[in-house]
N, C-alpha and C positions, 0 to 999 in steps of 0.2 A: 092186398095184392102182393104187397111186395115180399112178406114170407111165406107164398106161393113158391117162389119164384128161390129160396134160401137151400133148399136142398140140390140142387140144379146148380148153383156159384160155391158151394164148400167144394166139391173136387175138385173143380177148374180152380179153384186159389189153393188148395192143397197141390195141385200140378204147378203152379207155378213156383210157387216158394220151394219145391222140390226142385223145379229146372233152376231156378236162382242160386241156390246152394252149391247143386252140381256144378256148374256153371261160371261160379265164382272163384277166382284166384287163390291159391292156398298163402298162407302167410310165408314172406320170404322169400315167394317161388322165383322172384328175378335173381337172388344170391344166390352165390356158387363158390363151393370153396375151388380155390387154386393150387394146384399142386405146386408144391414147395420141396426144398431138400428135404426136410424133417417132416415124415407125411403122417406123425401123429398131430401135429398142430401145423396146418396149412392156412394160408390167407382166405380173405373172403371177397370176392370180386361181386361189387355192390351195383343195382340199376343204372346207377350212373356213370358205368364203366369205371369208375375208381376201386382202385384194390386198397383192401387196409394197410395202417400204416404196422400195425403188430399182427404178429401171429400166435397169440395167444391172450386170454382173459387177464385185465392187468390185475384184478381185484384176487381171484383163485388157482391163475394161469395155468387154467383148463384149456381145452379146445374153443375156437369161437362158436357162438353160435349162430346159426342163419336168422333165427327170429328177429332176434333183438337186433332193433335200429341200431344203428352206429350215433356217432357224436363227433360229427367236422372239428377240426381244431386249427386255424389257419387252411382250410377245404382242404384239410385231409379227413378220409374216414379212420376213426377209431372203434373197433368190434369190441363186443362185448360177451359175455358168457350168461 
């Protein structure tokens, strides 16, 4: 009975997982960079209202990036590249 019933529950769970997708927060999407004097390397104003402490990658001192978590250091955020 019950793979009767299997061609009837694939599109309803293929809709779902597609609403879940759509749906779902893009990585990052709370950060925002902040405008700064130097607005090739601006701040990153992270979820928890904290702005980083650098503006710029300390590793390639690129631009930050929004993906990449920070690293508190004394509860400050430090951004990464």
């Amino acid at each position: 009975m019950a793979m009767m019933n299997l061609p009837r529950q694939a599109p309803a769970a293929l809709l779902l997982v597609a609403a879940a997708l759509f749906l779902a927060p893009a990585p990052g999407a709370a950060q925002r960079y902040v405008a700064m004097a130097d607005s090739l390397h601006p701040r990153i104003k992270y979820a928890d209202s904290l702005v980083s402490a650098n503006d710029r990658c300390m590793v390639t001192q690129q631009k930050l990036n929004l993906r990449v978590r920070p690293v508190y250091v004394n509860g400050v955020p430090m951004g990464f590249c």
